[in-house]
Structures are given as structure tokens and as C-alpha cells.
C-alpha positions as CSV (number, residue, x, y, z in Angstrom):
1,X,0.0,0.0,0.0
2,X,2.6,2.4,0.9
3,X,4.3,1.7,-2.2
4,X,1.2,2.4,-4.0
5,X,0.8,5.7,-2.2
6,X,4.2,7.2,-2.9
7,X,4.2,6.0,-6.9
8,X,0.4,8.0,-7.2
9,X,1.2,11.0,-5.0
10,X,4.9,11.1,-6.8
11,X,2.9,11.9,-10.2
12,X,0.0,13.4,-8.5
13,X,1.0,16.2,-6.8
14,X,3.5,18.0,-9.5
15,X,1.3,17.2,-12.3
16,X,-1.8,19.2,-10.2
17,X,1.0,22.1,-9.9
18,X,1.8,22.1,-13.7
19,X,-1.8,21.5,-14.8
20,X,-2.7,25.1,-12.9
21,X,0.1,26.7,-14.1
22,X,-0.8,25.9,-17.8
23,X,-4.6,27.3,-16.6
24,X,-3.0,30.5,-15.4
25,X,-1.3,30.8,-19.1
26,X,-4.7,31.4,-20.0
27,X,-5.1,35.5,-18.9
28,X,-7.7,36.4,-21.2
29,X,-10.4,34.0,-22.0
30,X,-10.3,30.8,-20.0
31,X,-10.6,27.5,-21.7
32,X,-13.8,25.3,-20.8
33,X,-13.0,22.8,-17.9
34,X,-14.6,20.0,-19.9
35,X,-12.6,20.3,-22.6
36,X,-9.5,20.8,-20.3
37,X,-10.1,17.8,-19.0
38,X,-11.5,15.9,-21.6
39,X,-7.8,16.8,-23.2
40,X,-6.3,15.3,-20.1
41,X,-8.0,11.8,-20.0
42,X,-6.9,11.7,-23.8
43,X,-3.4,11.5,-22.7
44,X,-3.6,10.0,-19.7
45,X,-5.7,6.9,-20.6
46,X,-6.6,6.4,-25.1
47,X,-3.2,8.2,-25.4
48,X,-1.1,6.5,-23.1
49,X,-2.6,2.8,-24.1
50,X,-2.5,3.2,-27.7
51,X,0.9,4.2,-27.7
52,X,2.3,0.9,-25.6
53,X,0.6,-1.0,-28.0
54,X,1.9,0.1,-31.3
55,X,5.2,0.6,-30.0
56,X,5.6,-2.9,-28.9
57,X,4.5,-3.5,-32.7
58,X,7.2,-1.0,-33.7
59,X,10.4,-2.7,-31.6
60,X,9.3,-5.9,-32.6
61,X,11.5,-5.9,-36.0
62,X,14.0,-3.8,-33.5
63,X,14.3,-5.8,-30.9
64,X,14.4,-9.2,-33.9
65,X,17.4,-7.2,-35.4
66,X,19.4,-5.3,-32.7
67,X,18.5,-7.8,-30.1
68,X,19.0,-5.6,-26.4
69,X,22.2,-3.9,-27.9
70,X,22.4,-0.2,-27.2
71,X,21.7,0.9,-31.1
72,X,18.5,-1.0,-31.0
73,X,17.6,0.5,-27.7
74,X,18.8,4.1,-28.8
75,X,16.4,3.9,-32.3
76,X,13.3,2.5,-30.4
77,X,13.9,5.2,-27.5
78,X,14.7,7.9,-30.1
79,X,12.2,7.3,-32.9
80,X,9.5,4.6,-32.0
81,X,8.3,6.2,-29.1
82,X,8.2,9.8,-30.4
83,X,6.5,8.8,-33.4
84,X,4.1,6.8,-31.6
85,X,3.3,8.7,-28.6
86,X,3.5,12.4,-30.2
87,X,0.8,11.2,-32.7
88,X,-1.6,9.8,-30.2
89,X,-1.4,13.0,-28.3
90,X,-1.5,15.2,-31.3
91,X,-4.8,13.9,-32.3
92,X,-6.3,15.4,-29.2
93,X,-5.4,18.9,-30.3
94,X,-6.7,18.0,-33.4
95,X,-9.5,16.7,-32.5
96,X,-10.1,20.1,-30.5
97,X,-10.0,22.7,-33.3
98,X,-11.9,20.9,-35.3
99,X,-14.6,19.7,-33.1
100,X,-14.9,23.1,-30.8
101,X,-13.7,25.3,-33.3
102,X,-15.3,28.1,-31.3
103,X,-13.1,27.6,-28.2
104,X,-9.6,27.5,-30.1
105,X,-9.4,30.9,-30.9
106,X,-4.8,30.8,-31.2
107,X,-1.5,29.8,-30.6
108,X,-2.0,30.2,-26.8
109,X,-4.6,27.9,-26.7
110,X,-3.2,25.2,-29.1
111,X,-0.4,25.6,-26.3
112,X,-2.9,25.1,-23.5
113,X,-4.5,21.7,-24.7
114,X,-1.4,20.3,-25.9
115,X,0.0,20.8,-22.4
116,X,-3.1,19.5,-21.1
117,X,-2.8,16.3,-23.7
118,X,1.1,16.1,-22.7
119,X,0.7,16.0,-18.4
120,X,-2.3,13.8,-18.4
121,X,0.1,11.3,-20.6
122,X,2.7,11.5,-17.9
123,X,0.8,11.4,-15.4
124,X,-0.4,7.8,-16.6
125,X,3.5,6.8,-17.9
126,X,4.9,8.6,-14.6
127,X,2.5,6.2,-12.2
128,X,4.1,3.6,-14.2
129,X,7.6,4.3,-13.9
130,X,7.0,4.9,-10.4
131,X,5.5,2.0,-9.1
132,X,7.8,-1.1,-10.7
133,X,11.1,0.6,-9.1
134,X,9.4,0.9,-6.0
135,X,8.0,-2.5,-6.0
136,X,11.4,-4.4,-7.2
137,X,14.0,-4.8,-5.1
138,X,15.6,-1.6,-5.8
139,X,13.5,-0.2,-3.0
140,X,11.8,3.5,-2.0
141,X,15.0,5.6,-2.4
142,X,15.7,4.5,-6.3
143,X,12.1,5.1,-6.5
144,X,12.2,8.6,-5.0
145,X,15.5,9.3,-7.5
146,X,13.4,8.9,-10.2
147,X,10.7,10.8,-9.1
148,X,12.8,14.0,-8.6
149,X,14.0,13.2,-12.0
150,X,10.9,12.4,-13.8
151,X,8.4,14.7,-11.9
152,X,10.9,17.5,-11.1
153,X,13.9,18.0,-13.6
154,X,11.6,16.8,-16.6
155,X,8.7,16.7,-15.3
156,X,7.1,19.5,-17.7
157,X,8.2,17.3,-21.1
158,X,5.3,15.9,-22.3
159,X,3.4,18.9,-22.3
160,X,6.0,20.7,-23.7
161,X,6.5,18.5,-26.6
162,X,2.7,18.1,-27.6
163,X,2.4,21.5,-26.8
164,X,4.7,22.6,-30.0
165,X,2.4,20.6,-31.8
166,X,-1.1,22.5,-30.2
167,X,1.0,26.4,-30.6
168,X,1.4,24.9,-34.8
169,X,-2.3,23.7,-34.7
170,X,-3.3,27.4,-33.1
171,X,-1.0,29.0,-35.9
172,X,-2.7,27.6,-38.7
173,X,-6.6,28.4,-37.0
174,X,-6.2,32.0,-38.0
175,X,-4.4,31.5,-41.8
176,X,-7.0,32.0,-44.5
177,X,-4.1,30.5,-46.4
178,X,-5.1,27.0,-46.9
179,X,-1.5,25.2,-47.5
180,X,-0.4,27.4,-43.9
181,X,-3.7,24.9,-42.4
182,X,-2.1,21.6,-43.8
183,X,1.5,22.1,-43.4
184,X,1.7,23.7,-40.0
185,X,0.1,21.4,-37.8
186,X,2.3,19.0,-39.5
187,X,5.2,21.0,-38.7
188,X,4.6,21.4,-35.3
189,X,4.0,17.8,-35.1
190,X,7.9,17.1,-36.0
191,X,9.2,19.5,-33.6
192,X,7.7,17.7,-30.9
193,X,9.1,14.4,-32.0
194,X,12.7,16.2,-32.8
195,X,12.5,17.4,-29.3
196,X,11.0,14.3,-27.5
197,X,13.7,12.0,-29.5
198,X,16.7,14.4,-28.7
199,X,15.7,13.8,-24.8
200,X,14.9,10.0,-25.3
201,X,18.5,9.9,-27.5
202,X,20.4,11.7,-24.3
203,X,18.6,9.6,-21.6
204,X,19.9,6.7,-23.3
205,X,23.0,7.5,-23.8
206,X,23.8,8.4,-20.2
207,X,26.0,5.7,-19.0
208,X,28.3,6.0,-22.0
209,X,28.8,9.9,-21.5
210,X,29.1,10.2,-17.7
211,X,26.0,12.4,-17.7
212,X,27.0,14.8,-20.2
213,X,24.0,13.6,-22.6
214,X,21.6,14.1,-20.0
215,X,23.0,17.7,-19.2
216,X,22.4,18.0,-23.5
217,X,18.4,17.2,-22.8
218,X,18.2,19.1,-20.0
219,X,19.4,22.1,-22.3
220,X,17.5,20.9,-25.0
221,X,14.0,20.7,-22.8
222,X,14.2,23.7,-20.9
223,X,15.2,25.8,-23.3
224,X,12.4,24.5,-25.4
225,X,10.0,25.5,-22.3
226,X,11.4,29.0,-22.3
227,X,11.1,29.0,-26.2
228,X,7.2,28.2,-25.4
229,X,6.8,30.4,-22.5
230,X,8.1,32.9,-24.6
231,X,5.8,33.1,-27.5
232,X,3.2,32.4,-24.5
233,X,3.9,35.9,-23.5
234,X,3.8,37.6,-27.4
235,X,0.8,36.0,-27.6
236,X,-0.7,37.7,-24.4
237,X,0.3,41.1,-25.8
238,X,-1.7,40.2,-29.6
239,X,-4.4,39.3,-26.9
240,X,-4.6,43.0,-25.7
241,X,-4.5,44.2,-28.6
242,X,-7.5,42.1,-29.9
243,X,-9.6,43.4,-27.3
244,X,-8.9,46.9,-27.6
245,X,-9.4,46.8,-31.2
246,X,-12.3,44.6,-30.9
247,X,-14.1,46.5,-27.8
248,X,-13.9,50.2,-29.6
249,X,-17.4,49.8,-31.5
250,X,-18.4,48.6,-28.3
251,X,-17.4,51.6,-26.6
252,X,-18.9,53.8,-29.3
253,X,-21.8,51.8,-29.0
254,X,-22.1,52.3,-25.3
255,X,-22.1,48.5,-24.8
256,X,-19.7,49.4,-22.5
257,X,-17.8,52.3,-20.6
258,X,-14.9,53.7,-20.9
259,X,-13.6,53.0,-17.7
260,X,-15.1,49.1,-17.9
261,X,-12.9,49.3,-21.8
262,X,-10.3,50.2,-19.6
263,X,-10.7,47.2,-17.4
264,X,-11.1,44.7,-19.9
265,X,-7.6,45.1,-21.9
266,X,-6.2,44.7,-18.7
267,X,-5.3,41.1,-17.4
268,X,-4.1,42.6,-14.1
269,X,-7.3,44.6,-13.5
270,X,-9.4,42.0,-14.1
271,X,-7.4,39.8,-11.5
272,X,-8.0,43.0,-8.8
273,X,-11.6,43.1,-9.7
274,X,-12.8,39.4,-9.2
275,X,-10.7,39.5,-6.1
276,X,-13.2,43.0,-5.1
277,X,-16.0,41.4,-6.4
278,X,-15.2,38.0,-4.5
279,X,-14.4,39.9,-1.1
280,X,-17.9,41.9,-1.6
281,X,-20.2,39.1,-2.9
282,X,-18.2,35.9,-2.3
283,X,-18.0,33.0,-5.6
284,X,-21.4,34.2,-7.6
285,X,-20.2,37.8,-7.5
286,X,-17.3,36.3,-8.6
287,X,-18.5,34.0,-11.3
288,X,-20.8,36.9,-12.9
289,X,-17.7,39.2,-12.9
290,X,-15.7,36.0,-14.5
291,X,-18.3,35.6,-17.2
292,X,-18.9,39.1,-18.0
293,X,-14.9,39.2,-18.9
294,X,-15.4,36.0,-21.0
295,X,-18.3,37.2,-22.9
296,X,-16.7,40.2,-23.9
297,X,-13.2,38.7,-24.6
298,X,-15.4,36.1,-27.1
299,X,-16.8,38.8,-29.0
300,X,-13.7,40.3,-29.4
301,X,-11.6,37.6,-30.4
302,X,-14.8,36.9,-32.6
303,X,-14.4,39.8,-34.2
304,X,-10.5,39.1,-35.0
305,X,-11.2,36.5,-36.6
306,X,-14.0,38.1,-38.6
307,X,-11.3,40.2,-39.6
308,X,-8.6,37.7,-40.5
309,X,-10.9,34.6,-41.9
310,X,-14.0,36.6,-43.0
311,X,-17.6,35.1,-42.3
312,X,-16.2,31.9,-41.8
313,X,-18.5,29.1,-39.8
314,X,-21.0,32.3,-39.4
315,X,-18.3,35.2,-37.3
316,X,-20.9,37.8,-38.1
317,X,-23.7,36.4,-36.8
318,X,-22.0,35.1,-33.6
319,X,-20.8,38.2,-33.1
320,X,-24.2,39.7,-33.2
321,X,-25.4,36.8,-30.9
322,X,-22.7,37.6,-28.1
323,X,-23.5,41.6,-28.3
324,X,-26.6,40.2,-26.9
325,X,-24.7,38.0,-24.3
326,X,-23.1,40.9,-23.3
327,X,-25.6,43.0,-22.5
328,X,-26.9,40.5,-20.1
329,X,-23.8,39.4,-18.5
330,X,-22.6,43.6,-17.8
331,X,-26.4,44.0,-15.8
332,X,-24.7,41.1,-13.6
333,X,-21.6,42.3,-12.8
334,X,-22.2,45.8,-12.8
335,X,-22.9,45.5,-9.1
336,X,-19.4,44.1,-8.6
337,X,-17.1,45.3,-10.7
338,X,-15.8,48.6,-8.5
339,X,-15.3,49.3,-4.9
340,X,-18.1,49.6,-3.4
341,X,-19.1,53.7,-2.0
342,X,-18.5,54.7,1.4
């Protein structure tokens, strides 16, 4: 039992961390939890099963040719299991934009439910990893060890990896250029296997460099991360912009007020303001704030991609639709949005 404990809470607990952290990404418009988590129980379960079986079918000629030598074990870590498991997780994405096409709006949120894809598949491979150490007769401390070094010094890889493949997949959602659809996604897709194989190619190699091939994908991952985080943090600024440009007919409008269009653009004020309206009127203050911000967000981003794709999938008449929303939604947070009078 105990060893059962440790192996869950050992993937548990830092994927829970990482899993927020990707949520908090998300400044503008927040993703819906179902799809969040229907993202993560892709990876962690149809993901994580499918690609143990057609692996196996892949080192089967491997294993027949190279036997256990360290070639045959460096190909099948290095290109088998990227192939496999970077496919299985891609589809998710995938599966996403095209299904829920109105809740993938860009590169930050192909980001998002690729990480989501990527940390629900290590949770599943991490439980795994954990437990058999644990259980053989190397004992608790080798299983701690690779904890810290699964959970902690790569524990953000898998959503990383599938998450160059989600950014791609966000890239091509706002190209009207229909070759910029097919071939970035695609793109994306190999730089997540590049990635994922240079790691798997360094972790194998470790005994025969003393280290210095693991020190190469620990380069190699978190610089990638940073890479991400990066264009995670251009991408908040284009947010902004959206919003500004898409909340000034509003503004003429009257739809809302200058000082609320003032709010809205900001990610920081709108953090201060659920906090006020939380403090004042406790979680449904908070959640009509919450969804006043989202509404608006939506028919702003709308609007971008009006601008961008046209009247694709009907923009214009959604748009039209969530000017109604919004009128709604402002009546409900009105009450909370500012300090309240002394």
C-alpha cells in the first residue's frame, strides 16, 4: 500500500502544480473545464494505451534485429516512441480545433490543450515508472530518485513536446491560407518528435557519457520551455491588442464604458476586480464578474477572426449573438465590478 501511495502521489502532486500553471497561461479568456479535461484523460488513458501497443508492434523488428544492444535500444527510445506517442497526443489537439472550433481561438490555446494532452500522458507513464522501481528490489530511495527526476527535472516534457504541436495547430486556425492549415500542424508535429527523441537519445545515452548527454536534454527541454513560454507571453500582448481593437465599436456603442474598456484590456485589473467582487459578494459575485470578462473577450476575439478569416463558420452572426450576451452578463456584474461607495 505504501508503495502504491508514494508511486500515485509522486505523479499526482506536481502534475496538479503544472496542470494550474498551464490554466493560469490562459489570462484572457479561459478555456472550458470540460474540454480541459477531456484533453487530459486523452493523454492519460486512449493516449497512453495506444501508444504501448503500437510501440511494442514497432520494436518488434528492432528488438528481432538489434537484439537488447544499445543501437537498438537508442532507435526505439529515439524514434519509435516519439513517433508513436507524439501522434496519439496530437490527435487530441486536433481533435479540438476541429470539433470546438469556437473555443480554439490561437497559438496560446493550441499551447494550453497540448499541455493539457502532454501532463495527463505523464501522469499515466509517470504512475508507471514509479510504481515497478518501487516495487522491485531496488527499493523506496531509487524510486524517490526517479521521481525527482521524472516529476521535477523533466517533469514538464510531455506537455511541452505536444504543446509545439497544439501552438502549430493554433497558428494555422487564424491563416486564411489554406497550404499554412495543412503544413503547419504537420510542422509542429515534427518538432515535438525532434524534441521528445533528442531527450529519449540523451537519456539513453547516459552511462556512456558520464551524464553529459543528459545535461544535453536538459538544455535541450528547458530551453524549449522557455522558447514556449516565450511566445506564450507575445501571444498575451496580440491578446490586448484584440480586445482593444475589438471593444472600440463597443465603446462607441455604449455597450460598455470607458472606464469598464479600460478594465477589460487589462489582465491585471481583471485579476484585482474578481478579487473586489469575490471579497464583496463571495464565488457568484465572482463568477458573474468571471463571465462578464469572458463574454466580452469572445466577441472580441470573434471579431478578430472576422477580420482575419471573413464570415467563416457564421463570425458575423455570432458576433451579433454575443453583443446580446453581453448586455446580459454587464447587468450582472455591474454591481461588482468597483469598490463599493463609502
Amino acid at each position: 500500500m505504501l508503495v502504491l501511495l508514494v508511486a500515485i502521489l509522486g505523479a499526482l502532486i506536481p502534475t496538479l502544480f503544472y496542470v494550474t500553471f498551464v490554466w493560469w497561461l490562459d489570462r484572457y479568456e479561459k478555456e472550458p473545464i470540460r474540454l480541459l479535461t477531456l484533453a487530459f484523460l486523452w493523454g492519460a488513458i486512449p493516449a497512453a494505451i495506444l501508444s504501448v501497443l503500437f510501440e511494442l508492434m514497432l520494436d518488434l523488428p528492432i528488438t528481432a534485429l538489434g537484439g537488447e544492444s544499445l543501437a537498438a535500444n537508442l532507435l526505439s527510445a529515439s524514434l519509435s516512441a516519439p513517433l508513436v506517442e507524439e501522434t496519439f497526443k496530437g490527435i487530441a489537439v486536433v481533435g479540438v480545433a476541429l470539433l470546438f472550433r469556437r473555443e480554439f481561438d490561437d497559438v496560446l490555446d493550441g499551447i494550453i490543450y497540448g499541455a493539457m494532452v502532454g501532463f495527463g500522458f505523464a501522469l499515466t507513464e509517470n504512475s508507471l515508472a514509479y510504481f515497478l522501481p518501487i516495487l522491485s528490489e531496488q527499493g523506496i530511495s531509487a524510486g524517490l530518485v526517479n521521481i525527482f527526476m521524472r516529476a521535477v527535472v523533466f517533469g514538464v516534457n510531455h506537455g511541452f513536446w505536444t504543446g509545439l504541436t497544439g501552438a502549430a495547430i493554433g497558428f494555422a486556425r487564424l491563416s486564411p491560407r489554406l497550404a499554412v492549415r495543412l503544413l503547419a500542424p504537420l510542422g509542429g508535429w515534427a518538432l515535438a518528435v525532434l524534441f521528445h527523441g533528442m531527450h529519449n537519445a540523451g537519456a539513453t545515452l547516459v552511462e556512456q557519457t558520464s551524464c553529459l548527454s543528459l545535461g544535453f536534454s536538459l538544455a535541450v527541454d528547458w530551453g524549449g520551455v522557455l522558447l514556449l513560454l516565450l511566445i506564450a507571453a507575445g501571444v498575451w500582448n496580440k491578446e490586448s491588442r484584440w480586445i482593444e481593437q475589438g471593444l472600440r465599436e463597443e465603446l462607441r456603442r455604449t455597450l460598455v464604458t470607458p472606464q469598464e474598456f479600460d478594465l477589460l484590456r487589462s489582465a491585471t485589473a481583471r485579476l484585482a476586480a474578481r478579487g473586489r467582487a469575490w471579497g464583496r459578494g463571495g464565488r457568484p459575485a465572482a463568477r458573474a464578474v468571471e463571465q462578464y470578462f469572458q463574454c466580452a473577450t469572445e466577441l472580441a476575439f470573434k471579431k478578430q477572426h472576422l477580420r482575419t478569416l471573413g464570415d467563416e463558420a457564421g463570425n458575423l452572426a455570432e458576433i451579433e449573438k454575443l453583443r446580446l450576451q453581453l448586455v446580459t452578463c454587464r447587468a450582472g456584474a455591474t454591481p461588482w465590478l468597483w469598490p463599493a461607495q463609502s
